[in-house]
C-alpha atoms as an extended CHARMM CRD file, in Angstrom:
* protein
*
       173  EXT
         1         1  UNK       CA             23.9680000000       -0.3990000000        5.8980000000  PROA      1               0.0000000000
         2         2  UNK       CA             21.9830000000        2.6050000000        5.8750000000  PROA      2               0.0000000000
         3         3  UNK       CA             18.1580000000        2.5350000000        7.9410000000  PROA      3               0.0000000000
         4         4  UNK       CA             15.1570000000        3.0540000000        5.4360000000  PROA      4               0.0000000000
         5         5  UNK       CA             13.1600000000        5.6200000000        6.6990000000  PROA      5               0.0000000000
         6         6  UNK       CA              9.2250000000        5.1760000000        5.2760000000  PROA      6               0.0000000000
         7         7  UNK       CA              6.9410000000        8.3780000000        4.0230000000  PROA      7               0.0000000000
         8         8  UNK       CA              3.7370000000        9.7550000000        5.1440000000  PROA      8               0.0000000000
         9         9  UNK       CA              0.7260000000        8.3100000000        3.9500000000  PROA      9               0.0000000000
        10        10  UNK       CA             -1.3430000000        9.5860000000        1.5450000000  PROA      10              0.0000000000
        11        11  UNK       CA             -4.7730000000        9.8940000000        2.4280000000  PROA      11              0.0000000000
        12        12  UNK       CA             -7.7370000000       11.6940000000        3.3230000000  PROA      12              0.0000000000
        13        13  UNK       CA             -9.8440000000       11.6890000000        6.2750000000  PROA      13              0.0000000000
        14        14  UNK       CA            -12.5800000000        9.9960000000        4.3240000000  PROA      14              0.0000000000
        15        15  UNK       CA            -10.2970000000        6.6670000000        2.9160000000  PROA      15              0.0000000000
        16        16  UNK       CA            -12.2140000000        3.4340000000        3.3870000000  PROA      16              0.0000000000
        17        17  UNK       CA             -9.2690000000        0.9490000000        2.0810000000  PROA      17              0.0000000000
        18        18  UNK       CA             -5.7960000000        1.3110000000        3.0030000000  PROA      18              0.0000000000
        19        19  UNK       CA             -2.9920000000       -0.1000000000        0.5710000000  PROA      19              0.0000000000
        20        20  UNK       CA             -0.0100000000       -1.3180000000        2.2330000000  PROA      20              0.0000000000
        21        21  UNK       CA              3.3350000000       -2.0970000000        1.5500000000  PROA      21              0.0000000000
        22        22  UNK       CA              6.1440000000       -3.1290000000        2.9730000000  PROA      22              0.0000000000
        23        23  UNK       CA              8.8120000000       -0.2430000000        2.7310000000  PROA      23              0.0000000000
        24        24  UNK       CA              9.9310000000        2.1880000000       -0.0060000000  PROA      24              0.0000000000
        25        25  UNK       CA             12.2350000000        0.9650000000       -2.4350000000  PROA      25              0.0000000000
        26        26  UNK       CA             15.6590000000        2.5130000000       -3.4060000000  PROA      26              0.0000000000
        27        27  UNK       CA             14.0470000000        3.9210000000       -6.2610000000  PROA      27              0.0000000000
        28        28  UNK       CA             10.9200000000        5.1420000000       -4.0870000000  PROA      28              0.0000000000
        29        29  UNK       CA             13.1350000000        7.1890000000       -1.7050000000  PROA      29              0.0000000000
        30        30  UNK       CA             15.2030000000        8.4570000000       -4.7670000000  PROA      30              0.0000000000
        31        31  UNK       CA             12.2210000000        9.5490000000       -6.5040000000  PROA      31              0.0000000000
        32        32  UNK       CA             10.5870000000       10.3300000000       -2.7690000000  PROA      32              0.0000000000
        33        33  UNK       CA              7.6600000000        8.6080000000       -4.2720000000  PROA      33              0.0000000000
        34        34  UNK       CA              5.5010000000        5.4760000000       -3.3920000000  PROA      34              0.0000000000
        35        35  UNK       CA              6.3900000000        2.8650000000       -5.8360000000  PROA      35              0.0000000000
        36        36  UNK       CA              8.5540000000        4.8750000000       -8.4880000000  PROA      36              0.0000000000
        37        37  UNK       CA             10.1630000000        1.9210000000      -10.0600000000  PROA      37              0.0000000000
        38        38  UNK       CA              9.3780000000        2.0710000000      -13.8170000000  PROA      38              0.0000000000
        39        39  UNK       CA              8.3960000000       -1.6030000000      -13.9320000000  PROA      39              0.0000000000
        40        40  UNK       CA              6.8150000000       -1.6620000000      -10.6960000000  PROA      40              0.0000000000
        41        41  UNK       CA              2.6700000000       -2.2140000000      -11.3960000000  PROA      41              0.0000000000
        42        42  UNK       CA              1.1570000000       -0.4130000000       -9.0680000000  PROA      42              0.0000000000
        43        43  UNK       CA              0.1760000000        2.8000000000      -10.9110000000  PROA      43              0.0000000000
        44        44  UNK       CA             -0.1930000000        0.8860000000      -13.9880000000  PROA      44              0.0000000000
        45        45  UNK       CA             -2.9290000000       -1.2370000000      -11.9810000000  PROA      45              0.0000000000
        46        46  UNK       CA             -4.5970000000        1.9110000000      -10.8380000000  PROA      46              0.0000000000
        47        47  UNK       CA             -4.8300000000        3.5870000000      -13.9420000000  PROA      47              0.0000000000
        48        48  UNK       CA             -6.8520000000        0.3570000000      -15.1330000000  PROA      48              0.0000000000
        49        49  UNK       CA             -8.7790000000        0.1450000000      -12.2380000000  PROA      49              0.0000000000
        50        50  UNK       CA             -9.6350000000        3.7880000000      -10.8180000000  PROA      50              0.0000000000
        51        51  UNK       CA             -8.6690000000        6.0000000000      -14.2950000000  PROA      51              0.0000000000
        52        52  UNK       CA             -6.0650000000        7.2900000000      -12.5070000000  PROA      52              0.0000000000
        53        53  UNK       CA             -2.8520000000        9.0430000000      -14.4620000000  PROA      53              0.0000000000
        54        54  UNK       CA             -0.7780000000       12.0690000000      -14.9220000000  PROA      54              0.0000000000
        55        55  UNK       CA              2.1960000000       12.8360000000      -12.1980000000  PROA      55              0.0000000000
        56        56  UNK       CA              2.6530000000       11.7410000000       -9.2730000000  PROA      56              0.0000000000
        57        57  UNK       CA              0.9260000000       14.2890000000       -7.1880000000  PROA      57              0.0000000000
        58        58  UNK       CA             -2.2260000000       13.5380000000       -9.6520000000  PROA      58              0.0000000000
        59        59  UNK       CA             -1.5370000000       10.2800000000       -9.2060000000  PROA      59              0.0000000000
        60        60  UNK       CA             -2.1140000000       10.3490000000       -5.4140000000  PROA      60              0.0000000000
        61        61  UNK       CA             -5.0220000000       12.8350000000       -5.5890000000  PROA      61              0.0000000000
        62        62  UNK       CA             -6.6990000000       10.3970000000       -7.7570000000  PROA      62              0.0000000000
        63        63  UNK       CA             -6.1700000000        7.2880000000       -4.9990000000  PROA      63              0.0000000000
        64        64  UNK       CA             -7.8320000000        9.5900000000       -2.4210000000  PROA      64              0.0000000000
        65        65  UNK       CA            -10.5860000000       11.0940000000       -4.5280000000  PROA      65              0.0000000000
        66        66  UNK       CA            -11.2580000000        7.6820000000       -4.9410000000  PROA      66              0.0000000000
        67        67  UNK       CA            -11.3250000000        6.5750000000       -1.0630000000  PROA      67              0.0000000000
        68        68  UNK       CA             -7.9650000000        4.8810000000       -1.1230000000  PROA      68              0.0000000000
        69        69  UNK       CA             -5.4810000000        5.5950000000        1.0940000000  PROA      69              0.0000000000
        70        70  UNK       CA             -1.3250000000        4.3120000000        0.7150000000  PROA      70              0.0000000000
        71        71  UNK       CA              0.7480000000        3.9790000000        3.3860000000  PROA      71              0.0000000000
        72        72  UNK       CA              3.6500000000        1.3310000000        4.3940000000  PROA      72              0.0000000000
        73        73  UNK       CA              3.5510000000       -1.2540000000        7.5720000000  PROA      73              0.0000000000
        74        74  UNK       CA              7.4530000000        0.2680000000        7.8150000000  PROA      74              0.0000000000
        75        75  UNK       CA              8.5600000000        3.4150000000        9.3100000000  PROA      75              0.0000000000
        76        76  UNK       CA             11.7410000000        2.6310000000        9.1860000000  PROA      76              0.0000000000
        77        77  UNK       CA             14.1090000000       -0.3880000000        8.9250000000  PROA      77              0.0000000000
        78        78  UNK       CA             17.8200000000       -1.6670000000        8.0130000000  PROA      78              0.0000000000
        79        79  UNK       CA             17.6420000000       -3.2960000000        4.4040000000  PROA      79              0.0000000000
        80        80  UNK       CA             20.2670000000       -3.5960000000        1.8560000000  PROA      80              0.0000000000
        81        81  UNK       CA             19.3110000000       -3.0450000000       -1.6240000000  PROA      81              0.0000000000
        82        82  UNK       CA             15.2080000000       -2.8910000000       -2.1280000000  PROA      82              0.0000000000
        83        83  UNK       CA             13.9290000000       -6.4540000000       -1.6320000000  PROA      83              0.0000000000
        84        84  UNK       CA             11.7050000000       -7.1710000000        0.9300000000  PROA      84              0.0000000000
        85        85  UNK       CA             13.8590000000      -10.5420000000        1.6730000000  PROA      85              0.0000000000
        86        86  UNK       CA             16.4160000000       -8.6700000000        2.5030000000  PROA      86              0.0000000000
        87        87  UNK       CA             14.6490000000       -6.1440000000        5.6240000000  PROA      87              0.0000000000
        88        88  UNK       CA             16.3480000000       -6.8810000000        8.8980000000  PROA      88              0.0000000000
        89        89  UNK       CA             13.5380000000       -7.1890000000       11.2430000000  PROA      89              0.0000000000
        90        90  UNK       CA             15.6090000000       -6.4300000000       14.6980000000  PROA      90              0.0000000000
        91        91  UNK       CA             15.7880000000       -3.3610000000       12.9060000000  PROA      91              0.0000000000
        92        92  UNK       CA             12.2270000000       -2.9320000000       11.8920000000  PROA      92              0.0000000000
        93        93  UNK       CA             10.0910000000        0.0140000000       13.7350000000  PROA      93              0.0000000000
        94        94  UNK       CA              6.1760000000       -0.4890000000       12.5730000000  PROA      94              0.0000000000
        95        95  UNK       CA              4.5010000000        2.8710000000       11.6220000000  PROA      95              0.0000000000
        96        96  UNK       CA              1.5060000000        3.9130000000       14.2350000000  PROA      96              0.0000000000
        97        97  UNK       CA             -1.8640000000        2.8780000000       13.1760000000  PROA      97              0.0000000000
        98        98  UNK       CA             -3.2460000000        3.1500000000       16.1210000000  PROA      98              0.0000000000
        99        99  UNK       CA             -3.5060000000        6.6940000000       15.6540000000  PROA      99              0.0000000000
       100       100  UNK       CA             -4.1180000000        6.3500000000       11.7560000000  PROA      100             0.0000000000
       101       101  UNK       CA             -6.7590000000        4.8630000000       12.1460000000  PROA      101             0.0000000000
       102       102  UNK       CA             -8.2110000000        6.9900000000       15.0500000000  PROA      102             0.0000000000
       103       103  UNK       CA             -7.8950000000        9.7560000000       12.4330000000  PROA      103             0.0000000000
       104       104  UNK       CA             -9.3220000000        7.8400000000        9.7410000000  PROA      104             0.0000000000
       105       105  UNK       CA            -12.4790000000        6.0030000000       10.9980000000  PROA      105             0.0000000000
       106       106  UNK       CA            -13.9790000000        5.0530000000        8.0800000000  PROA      106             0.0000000000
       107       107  UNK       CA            -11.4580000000        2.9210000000        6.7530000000  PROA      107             0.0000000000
       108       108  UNK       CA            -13.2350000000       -0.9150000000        6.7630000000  PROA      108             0.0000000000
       109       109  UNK       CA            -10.3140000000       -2.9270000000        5.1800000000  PROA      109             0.0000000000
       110       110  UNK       CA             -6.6730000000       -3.2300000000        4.6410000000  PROA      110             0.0000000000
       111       111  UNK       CA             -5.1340000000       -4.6970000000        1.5250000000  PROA      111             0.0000000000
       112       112  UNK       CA             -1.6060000000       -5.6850000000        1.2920000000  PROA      112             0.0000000000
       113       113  UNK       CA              0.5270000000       -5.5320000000       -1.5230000000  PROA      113             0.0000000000
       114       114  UNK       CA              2.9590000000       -8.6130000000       -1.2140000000  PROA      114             0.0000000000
       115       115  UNK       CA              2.8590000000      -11.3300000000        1.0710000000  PROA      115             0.0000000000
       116       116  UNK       CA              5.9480000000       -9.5210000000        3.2480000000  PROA      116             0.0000000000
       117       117  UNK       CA              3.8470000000       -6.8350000000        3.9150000000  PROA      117             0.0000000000
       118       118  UNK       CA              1.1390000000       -8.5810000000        5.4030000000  PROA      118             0.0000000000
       119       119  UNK       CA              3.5650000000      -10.9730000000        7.7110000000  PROA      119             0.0000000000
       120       120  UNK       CA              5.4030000000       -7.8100000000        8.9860000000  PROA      120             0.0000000000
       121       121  UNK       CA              2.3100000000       -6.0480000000        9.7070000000  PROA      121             0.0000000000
       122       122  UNK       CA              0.8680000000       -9.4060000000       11.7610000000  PROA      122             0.0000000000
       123       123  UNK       CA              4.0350000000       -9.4450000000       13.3460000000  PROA      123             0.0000000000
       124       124  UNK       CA              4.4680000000       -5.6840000000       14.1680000000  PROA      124             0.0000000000
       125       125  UNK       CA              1.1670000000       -4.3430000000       14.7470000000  PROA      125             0.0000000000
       126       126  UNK       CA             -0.8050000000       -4.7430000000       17.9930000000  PROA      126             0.0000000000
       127       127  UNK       CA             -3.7530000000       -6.8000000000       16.9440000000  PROA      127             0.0000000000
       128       128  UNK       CA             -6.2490000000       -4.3690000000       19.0890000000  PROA      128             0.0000000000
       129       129  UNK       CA             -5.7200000000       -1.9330000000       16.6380000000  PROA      129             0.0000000000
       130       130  UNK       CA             -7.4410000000       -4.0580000000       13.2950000000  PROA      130             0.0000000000
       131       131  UNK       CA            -10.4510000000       -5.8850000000       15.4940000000  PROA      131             0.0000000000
       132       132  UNK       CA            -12.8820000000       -4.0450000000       12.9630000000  PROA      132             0.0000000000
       133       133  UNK       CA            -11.2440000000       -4.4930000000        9.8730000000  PROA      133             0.0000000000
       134       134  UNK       CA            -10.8230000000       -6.7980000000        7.1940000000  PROA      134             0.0000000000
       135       135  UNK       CA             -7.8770000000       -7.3420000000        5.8530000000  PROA      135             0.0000000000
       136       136  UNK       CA             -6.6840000000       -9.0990000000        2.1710000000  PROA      136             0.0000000000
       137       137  UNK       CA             -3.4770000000      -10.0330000000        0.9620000000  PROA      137             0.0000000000
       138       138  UNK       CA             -2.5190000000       -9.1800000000       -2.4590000000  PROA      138             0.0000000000
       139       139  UNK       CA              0.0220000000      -10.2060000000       -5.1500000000  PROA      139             0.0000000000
       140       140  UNK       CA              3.2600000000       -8.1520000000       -5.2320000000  PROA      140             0.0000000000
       141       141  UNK       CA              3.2660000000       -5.4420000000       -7.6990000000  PROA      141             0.0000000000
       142       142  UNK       CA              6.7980000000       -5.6030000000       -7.5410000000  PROA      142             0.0000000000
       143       143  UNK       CA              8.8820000000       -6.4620000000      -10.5620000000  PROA      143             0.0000000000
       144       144  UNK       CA             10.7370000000       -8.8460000000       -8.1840000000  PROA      144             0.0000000000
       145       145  UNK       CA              7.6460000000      -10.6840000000       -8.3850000000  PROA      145             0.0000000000
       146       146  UNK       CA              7.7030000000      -12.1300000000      -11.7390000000  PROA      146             0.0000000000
       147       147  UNK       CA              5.4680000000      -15.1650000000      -11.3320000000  PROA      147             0.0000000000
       148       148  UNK       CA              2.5410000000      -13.4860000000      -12.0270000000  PROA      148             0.0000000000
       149       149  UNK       CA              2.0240000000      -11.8630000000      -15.1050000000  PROA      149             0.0000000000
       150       150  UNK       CA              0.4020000000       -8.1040000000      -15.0690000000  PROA      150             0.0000000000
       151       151  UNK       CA             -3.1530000000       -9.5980000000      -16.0000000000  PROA      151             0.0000000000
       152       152  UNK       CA             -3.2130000000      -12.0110000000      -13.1380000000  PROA      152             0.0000000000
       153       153  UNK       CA             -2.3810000000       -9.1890000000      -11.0590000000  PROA      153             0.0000000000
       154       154  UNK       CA             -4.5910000000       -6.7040000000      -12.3890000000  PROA      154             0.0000000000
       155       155  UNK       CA             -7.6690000000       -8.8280000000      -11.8730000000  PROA      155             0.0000000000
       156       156  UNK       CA             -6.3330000000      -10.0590000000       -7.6920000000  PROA      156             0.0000000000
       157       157  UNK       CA             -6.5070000000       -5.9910000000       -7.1480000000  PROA      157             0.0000000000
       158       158  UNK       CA             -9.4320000000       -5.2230000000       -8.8410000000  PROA      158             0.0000000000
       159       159  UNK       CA            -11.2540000000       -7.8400000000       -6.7100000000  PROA      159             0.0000000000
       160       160  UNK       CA             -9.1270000000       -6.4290000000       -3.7490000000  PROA      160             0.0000000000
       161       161  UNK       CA            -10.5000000000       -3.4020000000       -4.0030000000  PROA      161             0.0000000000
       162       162  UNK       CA            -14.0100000000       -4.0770000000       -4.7580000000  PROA      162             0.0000000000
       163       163  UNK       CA            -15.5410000000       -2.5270000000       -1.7980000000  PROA      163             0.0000000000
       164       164  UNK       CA            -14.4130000000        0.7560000000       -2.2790000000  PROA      164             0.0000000000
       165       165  UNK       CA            -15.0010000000        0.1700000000       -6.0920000000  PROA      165             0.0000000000
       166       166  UNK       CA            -18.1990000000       -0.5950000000       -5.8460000000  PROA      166             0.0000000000
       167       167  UNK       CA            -18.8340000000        2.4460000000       -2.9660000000  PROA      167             0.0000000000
       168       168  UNK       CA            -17.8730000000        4.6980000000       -5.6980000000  PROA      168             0.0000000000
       169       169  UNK       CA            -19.7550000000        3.1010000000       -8.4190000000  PROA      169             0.0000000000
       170       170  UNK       CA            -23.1060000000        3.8300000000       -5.8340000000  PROA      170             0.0000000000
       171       171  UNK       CA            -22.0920000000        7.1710000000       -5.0770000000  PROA      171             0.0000000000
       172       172  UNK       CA            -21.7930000000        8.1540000000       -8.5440000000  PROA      172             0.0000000000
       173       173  UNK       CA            -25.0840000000        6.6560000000       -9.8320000000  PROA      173             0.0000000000
């Protein structure tokens, strides 16, 4: 098996929220781009929530106009196919967010998008690092996670995201 190597987050220095997942799919690293699978929600929940469309570059300029940065708890790890289930943690190297977030101060809370996500990144990541922060797990917008149906997950983000929704929403009045 081949190691999964992660990709640089997208953000700007002015992010509040940080979305995390776990690590790129096969699809993502294909594609090079965060959650490229055709069926995978993400962008789809997005577009609903921020307005946010067009290719993928747009697509990622829209998240940070919008204070929202992406990123994955992975830099790199051993996984066969692209289920989280199947990451081999002896193999897992957390990305560094102790410097992230030096270089992004104004980020006040982490989301994560799957429950694997948020165990690898309490089990990776020094806790010194996220004193500050709140942080709030989030359904999967996998496809692999089929319990929930796209509505269910639409409205868990939206309240997710709230604070930098409602940030935005002040700015802008």
């Amino acid at each position: 098996m081949r190691k999964s190597e992660g990709f640089p987050p997208v953000a700007r220095e002015d992010a509040r929220v940080l979305v995390l997942g776990s690590l790129p799919s096969q699809r993502s690293l294909a594609h090079q781009e965060y959650y490229a699978h055709p069926q995978n929600a993400f962008w789809p929940i997005m577009h609903e929530i921020f307005g946010i469309s067009g290719s993928y570059a747009e697509r990622c300029a829209g998240l940070t106009t919008n204070n929202v940065a992406l990123w994955d708890v992975l830099q790199a790890s051993v996984r066969r196919g692209s289920l989280d289930a199947d990451i081999r943690l002896e193999t897992a190297a957390a990305n560094d967010f102790a410097s992230f977030l030096g270089r992004h101060p104004d980020i006040e809370q982490i989301v994560f998008n799957g429950r694997k996500a948020e165990q690898l990144f309490h089990r990776l990541v020094p806790a010194d690092c996220i004193r500050r922060l709140k942080l709030f797990g989030l359904p999967s917008t996998s496809p692999a996670y089929a319990a929930m149906p796209f509505t269910g997950k639409l409205s868990a983000w939206k309240a997710g995201l709230n604070l930098v929704r409602s940030n935005n929403e002040r700015r802008n009045t």
